[in-house]
C-alpha positions as a printed Julia matrix, in Angstrom:
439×3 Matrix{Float64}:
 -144.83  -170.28  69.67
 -147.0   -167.28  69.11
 -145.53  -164.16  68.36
 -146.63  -160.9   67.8
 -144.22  -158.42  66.5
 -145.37  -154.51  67.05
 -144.12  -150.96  65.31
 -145.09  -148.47  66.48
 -143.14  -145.45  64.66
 -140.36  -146.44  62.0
 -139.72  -142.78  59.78
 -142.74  -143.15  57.97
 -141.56  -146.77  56.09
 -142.65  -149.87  56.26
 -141.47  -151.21  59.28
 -137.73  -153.23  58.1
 -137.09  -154.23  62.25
 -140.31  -156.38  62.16
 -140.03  -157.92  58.61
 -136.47  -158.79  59.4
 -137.69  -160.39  62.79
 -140.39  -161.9   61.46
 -138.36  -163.97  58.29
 -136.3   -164.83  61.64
 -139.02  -166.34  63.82
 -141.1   -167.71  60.65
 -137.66  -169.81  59.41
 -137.81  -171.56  63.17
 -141.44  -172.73  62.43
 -143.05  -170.01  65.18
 -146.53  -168.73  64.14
 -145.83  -164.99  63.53
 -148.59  -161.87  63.44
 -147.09  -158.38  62.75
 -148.75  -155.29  63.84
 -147.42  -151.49  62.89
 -149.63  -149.12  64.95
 -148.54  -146.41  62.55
 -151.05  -147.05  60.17
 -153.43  -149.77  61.77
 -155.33  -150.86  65.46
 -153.56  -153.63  67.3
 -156.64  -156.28  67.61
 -157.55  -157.06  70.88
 -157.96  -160.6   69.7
 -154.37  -161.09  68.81
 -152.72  -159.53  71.4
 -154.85  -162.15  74.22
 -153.71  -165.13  71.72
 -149.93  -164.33  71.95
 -147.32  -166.2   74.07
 -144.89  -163.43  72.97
 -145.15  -159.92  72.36
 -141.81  -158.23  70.8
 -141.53  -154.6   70.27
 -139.36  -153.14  67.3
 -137.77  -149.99  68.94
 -135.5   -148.37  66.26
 -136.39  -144.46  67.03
 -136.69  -142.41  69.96
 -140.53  -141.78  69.06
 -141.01  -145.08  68.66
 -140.22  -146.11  71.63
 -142.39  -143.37  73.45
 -144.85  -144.68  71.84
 -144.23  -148.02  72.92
 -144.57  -147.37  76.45
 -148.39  -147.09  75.98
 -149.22  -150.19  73.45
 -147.28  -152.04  76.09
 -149.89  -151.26  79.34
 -152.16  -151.73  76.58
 -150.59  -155.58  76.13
 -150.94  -155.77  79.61
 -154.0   -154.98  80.48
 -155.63  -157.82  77.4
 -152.78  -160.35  78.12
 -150.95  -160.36  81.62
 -149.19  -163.94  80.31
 -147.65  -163.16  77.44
 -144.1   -162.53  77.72
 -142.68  -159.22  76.8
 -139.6   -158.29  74.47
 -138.25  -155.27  73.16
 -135.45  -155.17  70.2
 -133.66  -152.62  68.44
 -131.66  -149.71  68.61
 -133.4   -147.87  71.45
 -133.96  -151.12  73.9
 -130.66  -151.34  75.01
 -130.33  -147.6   75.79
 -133.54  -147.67  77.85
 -133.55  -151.03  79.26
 -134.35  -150.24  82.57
 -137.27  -148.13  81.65
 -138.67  -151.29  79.43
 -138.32  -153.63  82.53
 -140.32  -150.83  85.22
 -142.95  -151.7   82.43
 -142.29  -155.37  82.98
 -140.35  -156.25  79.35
 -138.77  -159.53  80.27
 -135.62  -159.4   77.6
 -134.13  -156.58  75.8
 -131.96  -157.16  72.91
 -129.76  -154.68  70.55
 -127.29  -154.68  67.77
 -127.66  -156.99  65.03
 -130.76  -158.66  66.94
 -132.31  -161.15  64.38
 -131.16  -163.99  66.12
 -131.02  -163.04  69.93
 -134.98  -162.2   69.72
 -135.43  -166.15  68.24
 -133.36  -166.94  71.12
 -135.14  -164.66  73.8
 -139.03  -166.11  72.32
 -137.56  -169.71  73.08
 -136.75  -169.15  76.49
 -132.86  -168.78  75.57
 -130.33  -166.47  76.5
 -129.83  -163.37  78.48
 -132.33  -160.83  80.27
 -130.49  -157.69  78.05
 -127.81  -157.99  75.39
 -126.22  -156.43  72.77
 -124.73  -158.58  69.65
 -122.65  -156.99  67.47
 -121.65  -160.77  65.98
 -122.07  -161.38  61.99
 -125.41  -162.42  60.82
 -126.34  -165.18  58.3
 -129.1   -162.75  57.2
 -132.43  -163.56  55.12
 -134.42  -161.62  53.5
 -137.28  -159.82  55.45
 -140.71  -160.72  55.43
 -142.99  -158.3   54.41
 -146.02  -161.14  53.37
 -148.17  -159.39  56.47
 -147.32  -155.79  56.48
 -149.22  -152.94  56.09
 -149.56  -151.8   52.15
 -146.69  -149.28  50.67
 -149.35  -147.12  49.85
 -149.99  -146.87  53.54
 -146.56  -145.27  54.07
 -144.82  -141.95  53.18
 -144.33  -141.48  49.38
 -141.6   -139.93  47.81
 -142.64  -136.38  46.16
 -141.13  -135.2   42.59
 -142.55  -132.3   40.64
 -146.24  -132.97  42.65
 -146.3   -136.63  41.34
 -146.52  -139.08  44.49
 -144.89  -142.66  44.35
 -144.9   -145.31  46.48
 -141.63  -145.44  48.55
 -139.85  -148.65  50.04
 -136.98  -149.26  52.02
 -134.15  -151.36  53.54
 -130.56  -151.88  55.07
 -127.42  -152.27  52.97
 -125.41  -152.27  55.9
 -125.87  -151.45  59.71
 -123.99  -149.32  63.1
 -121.43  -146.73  62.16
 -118.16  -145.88  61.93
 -117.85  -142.28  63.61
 -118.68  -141.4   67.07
 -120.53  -138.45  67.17
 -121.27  -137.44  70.7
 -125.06  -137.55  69.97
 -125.95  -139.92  67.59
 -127.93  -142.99  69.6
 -125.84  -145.72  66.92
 -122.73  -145.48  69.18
 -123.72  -146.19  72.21
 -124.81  -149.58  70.73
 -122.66  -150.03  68.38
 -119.3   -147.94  69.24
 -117.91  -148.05  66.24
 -118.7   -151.26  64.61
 -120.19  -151.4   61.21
 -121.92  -154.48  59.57
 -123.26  -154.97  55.98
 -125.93  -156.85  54.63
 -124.85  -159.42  51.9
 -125.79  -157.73  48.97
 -128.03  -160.42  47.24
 -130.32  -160.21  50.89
 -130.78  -156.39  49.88
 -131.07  -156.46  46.26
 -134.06  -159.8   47.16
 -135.76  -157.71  49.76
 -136.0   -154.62  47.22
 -137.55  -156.85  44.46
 -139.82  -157.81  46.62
 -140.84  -154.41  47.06
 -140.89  -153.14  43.51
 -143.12  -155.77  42.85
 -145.66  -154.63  45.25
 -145.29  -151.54  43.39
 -142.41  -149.53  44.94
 -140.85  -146.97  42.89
 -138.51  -145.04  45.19
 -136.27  -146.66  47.83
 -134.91  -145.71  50.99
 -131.57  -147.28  52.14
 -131.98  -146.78  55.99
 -128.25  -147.3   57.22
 -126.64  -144.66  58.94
 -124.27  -143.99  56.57
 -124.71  -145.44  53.03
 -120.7   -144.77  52.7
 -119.24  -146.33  55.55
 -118.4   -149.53  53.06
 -118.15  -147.4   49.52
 -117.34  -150.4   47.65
 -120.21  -152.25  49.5
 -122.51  -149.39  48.49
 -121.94  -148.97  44.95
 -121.67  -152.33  44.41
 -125.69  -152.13  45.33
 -126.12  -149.13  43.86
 -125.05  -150.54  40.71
 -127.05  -153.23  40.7
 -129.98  -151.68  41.97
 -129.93  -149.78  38.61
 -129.02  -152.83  36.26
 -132.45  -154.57  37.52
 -134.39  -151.48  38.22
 -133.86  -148.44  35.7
 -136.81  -146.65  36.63
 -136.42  -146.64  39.86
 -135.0   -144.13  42.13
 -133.54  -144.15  45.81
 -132.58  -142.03  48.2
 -129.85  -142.22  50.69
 -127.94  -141.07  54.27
 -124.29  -139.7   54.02
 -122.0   -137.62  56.38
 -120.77  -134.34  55.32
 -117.26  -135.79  56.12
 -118.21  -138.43  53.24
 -119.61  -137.1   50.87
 -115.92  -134.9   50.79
 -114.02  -137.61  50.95
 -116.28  -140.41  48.29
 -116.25  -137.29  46.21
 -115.55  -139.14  42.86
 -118.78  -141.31  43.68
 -121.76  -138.61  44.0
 -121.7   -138.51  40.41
 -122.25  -141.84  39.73
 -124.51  -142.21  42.74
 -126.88  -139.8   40.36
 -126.39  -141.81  37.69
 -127.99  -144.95  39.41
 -130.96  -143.42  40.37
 -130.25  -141.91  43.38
 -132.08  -138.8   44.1
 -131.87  -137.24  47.57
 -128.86  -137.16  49.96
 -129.69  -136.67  53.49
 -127.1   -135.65  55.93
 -126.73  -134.94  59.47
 -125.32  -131.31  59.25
 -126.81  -130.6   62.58
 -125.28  -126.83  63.3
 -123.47  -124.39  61.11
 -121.48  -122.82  64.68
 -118.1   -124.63  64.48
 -117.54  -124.55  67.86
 -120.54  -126.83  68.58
 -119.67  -128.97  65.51
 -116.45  -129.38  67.2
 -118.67  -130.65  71.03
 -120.94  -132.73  68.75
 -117.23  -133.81  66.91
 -119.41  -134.62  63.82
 -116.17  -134.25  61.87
 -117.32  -131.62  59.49
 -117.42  -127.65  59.66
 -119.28  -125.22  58.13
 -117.04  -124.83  55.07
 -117.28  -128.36  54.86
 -120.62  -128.67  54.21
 -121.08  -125.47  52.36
 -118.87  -127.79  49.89
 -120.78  -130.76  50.37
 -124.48  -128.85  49.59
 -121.86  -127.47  45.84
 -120.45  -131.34  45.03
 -123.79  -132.64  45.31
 -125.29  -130.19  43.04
 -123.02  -130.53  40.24
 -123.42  -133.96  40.96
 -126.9   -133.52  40.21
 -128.33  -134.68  43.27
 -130.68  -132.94  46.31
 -128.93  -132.44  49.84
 -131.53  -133.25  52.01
 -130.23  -131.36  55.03
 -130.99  -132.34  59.53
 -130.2   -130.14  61.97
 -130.58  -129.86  65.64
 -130.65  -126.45  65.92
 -131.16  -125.91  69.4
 -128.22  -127.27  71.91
 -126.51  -125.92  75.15
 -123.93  -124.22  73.07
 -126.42  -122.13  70.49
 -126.7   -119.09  70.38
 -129.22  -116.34  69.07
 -126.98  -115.06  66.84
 -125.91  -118.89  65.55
 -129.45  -119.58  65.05
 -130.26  -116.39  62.83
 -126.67  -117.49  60.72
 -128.42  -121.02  60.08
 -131.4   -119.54  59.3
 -129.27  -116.79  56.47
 -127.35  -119.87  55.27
 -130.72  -121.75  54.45
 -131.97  -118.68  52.67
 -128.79  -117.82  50.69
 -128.12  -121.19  49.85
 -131.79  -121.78  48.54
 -132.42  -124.64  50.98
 -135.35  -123.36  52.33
 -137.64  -126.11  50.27
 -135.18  -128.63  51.29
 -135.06  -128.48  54.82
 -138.06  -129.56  56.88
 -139.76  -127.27  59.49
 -139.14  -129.86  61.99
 -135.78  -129.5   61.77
 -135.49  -126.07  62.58
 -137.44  -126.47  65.75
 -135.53  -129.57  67.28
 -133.36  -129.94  70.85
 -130.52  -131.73  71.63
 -131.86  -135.36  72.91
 -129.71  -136.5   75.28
 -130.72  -140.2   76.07
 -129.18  -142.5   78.9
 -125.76  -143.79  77.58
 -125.08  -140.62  75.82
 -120.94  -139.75  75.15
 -122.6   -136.11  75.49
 -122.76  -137.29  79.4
 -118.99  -137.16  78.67
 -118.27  -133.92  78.54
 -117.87  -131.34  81.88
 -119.85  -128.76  80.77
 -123.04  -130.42  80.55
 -123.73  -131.46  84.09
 -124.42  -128.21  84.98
 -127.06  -128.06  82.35
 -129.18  -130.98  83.1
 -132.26  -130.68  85.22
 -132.9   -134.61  85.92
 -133.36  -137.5   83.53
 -136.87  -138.1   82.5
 -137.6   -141.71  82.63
 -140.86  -141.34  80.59
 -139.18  -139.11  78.07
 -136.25  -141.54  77.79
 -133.94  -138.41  77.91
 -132.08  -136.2   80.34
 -133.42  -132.53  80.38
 -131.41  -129.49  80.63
 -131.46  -125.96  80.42
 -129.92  -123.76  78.0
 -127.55  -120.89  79.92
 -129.42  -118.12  78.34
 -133.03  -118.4   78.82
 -133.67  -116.31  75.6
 -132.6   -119.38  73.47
 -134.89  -121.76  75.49
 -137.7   -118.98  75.25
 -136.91  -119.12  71.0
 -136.46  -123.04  71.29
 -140.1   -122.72  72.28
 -141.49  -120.14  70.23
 -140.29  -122.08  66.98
 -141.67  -125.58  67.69
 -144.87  -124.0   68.42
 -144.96  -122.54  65.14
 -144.2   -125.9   63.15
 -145.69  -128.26  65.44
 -149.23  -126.39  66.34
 -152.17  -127.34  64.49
 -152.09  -124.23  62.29
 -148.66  -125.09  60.45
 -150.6   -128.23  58.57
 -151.04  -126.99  55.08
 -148.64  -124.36  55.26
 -145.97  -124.23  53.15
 -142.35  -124.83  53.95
 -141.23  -121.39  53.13
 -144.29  -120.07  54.99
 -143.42  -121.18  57.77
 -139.75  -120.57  57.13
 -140.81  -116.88  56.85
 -142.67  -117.34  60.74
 -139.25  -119.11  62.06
 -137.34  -116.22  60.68
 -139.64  -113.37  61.82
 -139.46  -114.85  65.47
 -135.57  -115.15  65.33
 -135.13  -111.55  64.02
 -138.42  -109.59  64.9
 -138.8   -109.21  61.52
 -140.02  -110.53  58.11
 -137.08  -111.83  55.64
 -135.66  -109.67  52.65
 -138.29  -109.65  50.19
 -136.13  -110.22  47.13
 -134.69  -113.52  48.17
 -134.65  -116.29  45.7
 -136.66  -119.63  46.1
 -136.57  -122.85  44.03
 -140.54  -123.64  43.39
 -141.34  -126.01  45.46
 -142.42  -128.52  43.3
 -138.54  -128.82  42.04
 -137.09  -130.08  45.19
 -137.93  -134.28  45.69
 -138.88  -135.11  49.22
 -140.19  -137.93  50.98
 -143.67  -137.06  52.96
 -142.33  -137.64  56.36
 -141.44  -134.52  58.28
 -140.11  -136.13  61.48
 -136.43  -137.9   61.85
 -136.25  -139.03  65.86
């Protein structure tokens, strides 16, 4: 069979949904072309010679994004048979059939796509069953040096990535994992990981990202990788995902997390209003992660912080307290503009639907947006919502610093510039992957 396997948006890294797939389809003898839009042109040629056309959809931008490169299938090949796989299919399934995707597949997927290109199995699923898993294949993707390097002290280097383990323990009301997952967690056997980053390193990786949702959620797992990451690789480094609620509980492990080349901790701190932790139930509050951002320093390692600043429960006065909390605790080169500008995305499936308070919120769901919409009670937040992602996301923020356009968030919060004697690490001490966006 031919297959072509399409990314269109994966955080900046080479795509690990459509090497994984592809060592999948490859192993069963199908003839397998892989495409990441990211960073190249889908050829015409190859899309009109595919039987099968399969869609990676791990993100919520990615699978905007998919919605066009699918007409655009369409309109060269009207035979070839659609899929879409990943963590976003299932949660939009019925969009990705309007657009006439034949199967839709979630969870651990591998095997359900080979499945779905031979003809087998159901029109959607979701597999949460244990995988014999093999190591991707990256043999037709895009260069690293196509994809977001990792920055330290202005000195670029190529960044990889991959899965130690995959789904999540926690339910947090908005995190897109549970709905899919609810609660399950899988790892990846260990020697599948450490094979897939060799590969990498010897394409001249120097960084890598471990992609799971939460590196912790198997600690012995994790540093049993971590470990031997650092026994083959010295000179490497990595960078990791860990909930506030972890990294207080694995405290005895940041240290040696450092130690093994680990560099950058990002976590999901979302808020620093209890009460909306509390909605979100993220687990953590904003003690909690006040402690976090102090372990992880003695620890020696960066807290790369997320928020989503902007929900039905903010308030003005929450928002200028997140933005004093950056700027006391000298996070302001840490913390991406993005991340200061982003709303609550409320998706179909959401446990968010869950709760009474939001239905008087919502304005409709937005099929092409793949979310529901709603409307903040006080119009002032939505009018600062707004005001803030114009300044990071208009053409005039590229170039501009982070703590520029820290100082234009602030001013538009508080009508005013920020204290002139606040202190700043220079930027060129704070490691950071070139990718801005996380959705």
């Amino acid at each position: 069979m031919r297959v072509v396997l399409i990314s269109t948006y994966e955080l900046g890294r080479q795509p690990f949904g459509v090497a994984s797939a592809a060592a999948w389809l490859r192993a069963r003898g199908h003839e397998v072309e892989t495409i990441d839009t990211a960073v190249s042109l889908a050829p015409p040629q190859v899309l009109r010679a595919a039987e099968v056309v399969a869609f990676s959809l791990p993100m919520h931008t990615a699978t905007r994004l998919a919605a066009g490169w699918i007409r655009k299938v369409r309109e060269e090949n009207a035979d070839a048979r659609l899929i879409a796989f990943g963590l976003y299919a299932p949660l939009n399934a019925e969009y990705l059939r309007g657009l006439g995707v034949e199967r839709v597949i979630g969870g651990e997927f591998e095997e359900a796509l080979a499945e779905a290109v031979e003809g087998r199995g159901p029109a959607e699923l979701v597999s949460l069953g244990r995988l014999p898993f093999l190591r991707p294949d990256r043999s037709t993707l895009a260069a690293l040096g196509k994809y977001a390097p990792l920055v330290v002290d202005g000195e670029r280097r190529a960044a990889g990535s991959t899965e130690a383990s995959r789904g999540c323990k926690h339910l947090c009301r908005h995190c897109p994992v549970v709905p899919v997952y609810g609660g399950t967690f899988r790892i990846v056997p260990r020697e599948v990981v450490l094979a897939d980053i060799e590969q990498q390193v010897a394409l001249g990786a120097r960084h890598i990202t471990f992609g799971d949702p939460d590196f912790l959620n198997g600690p012995g797992h994790a540093m049993a990788i971590a470990e031997a990451f650092h026994e083959r690789w010295p000179a490497a480094t990595y960078d990791v995902t860990i909930k506030i609620e972890h990294l207080l509980k694995h405290r005895d492990l940041l240290g040696r997390l450092a130690e093994t080349g680990c560099l950058l901790v990002t976590s999901a701190v979302e808020c620093v209003e209890d009460e909306v932790l509390r909605k979100l139930e993220k687990g953590h509050t904003r003690a909690c992660f006040l402690e976090a951002l102090a372990l992880t320093r003695a620890a020696g390692l960066h807290l790369n912080p997320t928020f989503v600043p902007f929900t039905p429960w903010t308030t003005v006065s929450g928002y200028r307290e997140l933005l004093k909390t950056i700027l006391e605790q000298e996070l302001v080169d840490a913390v991406a503009p993005v991340q200061l500008a982003l709303r609550l995305l409320i998706p179909a499936g959401s446990l968010l639907l869950e709760l009474p308070e939001i239905d008087g919120l919502l304005d409709g769901f937005d099929a092409a947006g793949l979310l529901h919409r709603w409307r903040h009670p006080e119009p002032a937040v939505d009018a600062l919502a707004s005001q803030v992602f114009a300044i990071v996301g208009g053409r005039e923020a590229r170039g501009k610093s982070r703590r520029a356009l820290f100082a234009e968030i602030w001013e538009a919060a508080h009508g005013a510039a920020p204290p002139e004697n606040y202190s700043l690490l220079p930027r060129a001490a704070v490691p950071y992957l070139d990718e801005p966006w996380y959705c």
